[in-house]
C-alpha positions as CSV (number, residue, x, y, z in Angstrom):
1,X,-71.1,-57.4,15.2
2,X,-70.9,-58.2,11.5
3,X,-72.5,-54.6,10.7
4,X,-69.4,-52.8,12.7
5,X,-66.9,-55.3,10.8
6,X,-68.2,-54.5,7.5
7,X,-68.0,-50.9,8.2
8,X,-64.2,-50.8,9.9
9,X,-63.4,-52.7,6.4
10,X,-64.5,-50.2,4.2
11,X,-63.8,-46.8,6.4
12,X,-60.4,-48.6,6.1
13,X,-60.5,-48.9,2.2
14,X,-61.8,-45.4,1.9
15,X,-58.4,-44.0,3.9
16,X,-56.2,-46.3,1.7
17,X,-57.7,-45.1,-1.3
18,X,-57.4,-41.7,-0.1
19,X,-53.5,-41.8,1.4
20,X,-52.8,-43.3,-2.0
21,X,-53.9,-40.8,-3.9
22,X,-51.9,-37.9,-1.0
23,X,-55.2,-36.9,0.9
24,X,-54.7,-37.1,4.4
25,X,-58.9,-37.6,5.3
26,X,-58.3,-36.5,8.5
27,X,-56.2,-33.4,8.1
28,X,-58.9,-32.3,5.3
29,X,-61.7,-32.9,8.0
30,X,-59.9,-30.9,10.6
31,X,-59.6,-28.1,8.6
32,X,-63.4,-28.1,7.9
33,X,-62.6,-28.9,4.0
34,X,-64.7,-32.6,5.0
35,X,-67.6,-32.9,7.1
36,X,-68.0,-35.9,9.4
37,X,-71.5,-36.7,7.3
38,X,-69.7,-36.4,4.3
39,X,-66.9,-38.8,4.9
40,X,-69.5,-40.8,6.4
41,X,-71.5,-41.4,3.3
42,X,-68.1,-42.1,1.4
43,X,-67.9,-45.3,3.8
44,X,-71.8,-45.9,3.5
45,X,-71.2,-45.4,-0.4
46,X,-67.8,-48.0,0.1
47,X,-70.5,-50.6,2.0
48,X,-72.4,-50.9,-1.4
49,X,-69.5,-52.1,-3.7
50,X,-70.0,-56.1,-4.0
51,X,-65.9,-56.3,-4.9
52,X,-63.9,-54.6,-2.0
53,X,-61.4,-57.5,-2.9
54,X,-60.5,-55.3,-6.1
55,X,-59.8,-52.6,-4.4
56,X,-57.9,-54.6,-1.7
57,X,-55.6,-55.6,-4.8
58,X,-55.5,-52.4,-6.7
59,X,-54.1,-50.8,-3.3
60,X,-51.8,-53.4,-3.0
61,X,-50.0,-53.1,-6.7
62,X,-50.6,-49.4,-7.1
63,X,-48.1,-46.4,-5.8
64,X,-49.3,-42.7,-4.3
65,X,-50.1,-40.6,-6.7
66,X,-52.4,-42.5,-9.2
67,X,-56.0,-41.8,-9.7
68,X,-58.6,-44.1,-8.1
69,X,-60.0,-47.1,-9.9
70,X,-63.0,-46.2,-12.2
71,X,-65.5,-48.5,-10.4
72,X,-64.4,-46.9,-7.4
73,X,-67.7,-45.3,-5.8
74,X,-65.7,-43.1,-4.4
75,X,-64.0,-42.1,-7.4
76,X,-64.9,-38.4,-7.8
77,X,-65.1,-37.3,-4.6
78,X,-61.2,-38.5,-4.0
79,X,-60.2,-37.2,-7.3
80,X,-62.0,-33.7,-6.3
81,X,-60.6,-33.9,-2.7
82,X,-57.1,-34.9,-4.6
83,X,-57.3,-31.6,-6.8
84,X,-57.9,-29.5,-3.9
85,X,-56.2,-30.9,-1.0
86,X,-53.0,-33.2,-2.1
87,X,-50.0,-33.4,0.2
């Protein structure tokens, strides 16, 4: 149960962090720009930070548009889906 918590939290981070930058995930993935595997390891990637907490607050004092945080393991694959694929 804890495993399937801990994933929900950061699958959940991962969407924030891409709505905030304009990337809709799931409109990318339906239109084959994102695999399923792909956005998978972003999550998996996500599970390995030891401070979701800061990304918790950078969501919550940061508007759409801005780049992620550097230590963001996720960083370059939402600023490369953001370049391509921004609402």
């Amino acid at each position: 149960m804890q495993h399937s918590l801990i994933l929900k939290r950061h699958a959940d981070l991962v969407d924030r962090m891409a709505e905030a930058q304009g990337v809709d995930l799931e409109e990318t993935m339906m239109e084959g720009h994102l695999t399923p595997g792909e956005l998978g390891e972003a999550v998996l990637a996500c599970t390995g930070c030891a401070a979701p907490e800061a990304c918790e607050h950078w969501l919550a004092a940061h508007g759409e548009g801005e780049a992620a945080p550097d230590y963001c393991r996720n960083s370059a694959l939402l600023a490369e889906l953001t370049a391509r694929f921004k609402r």
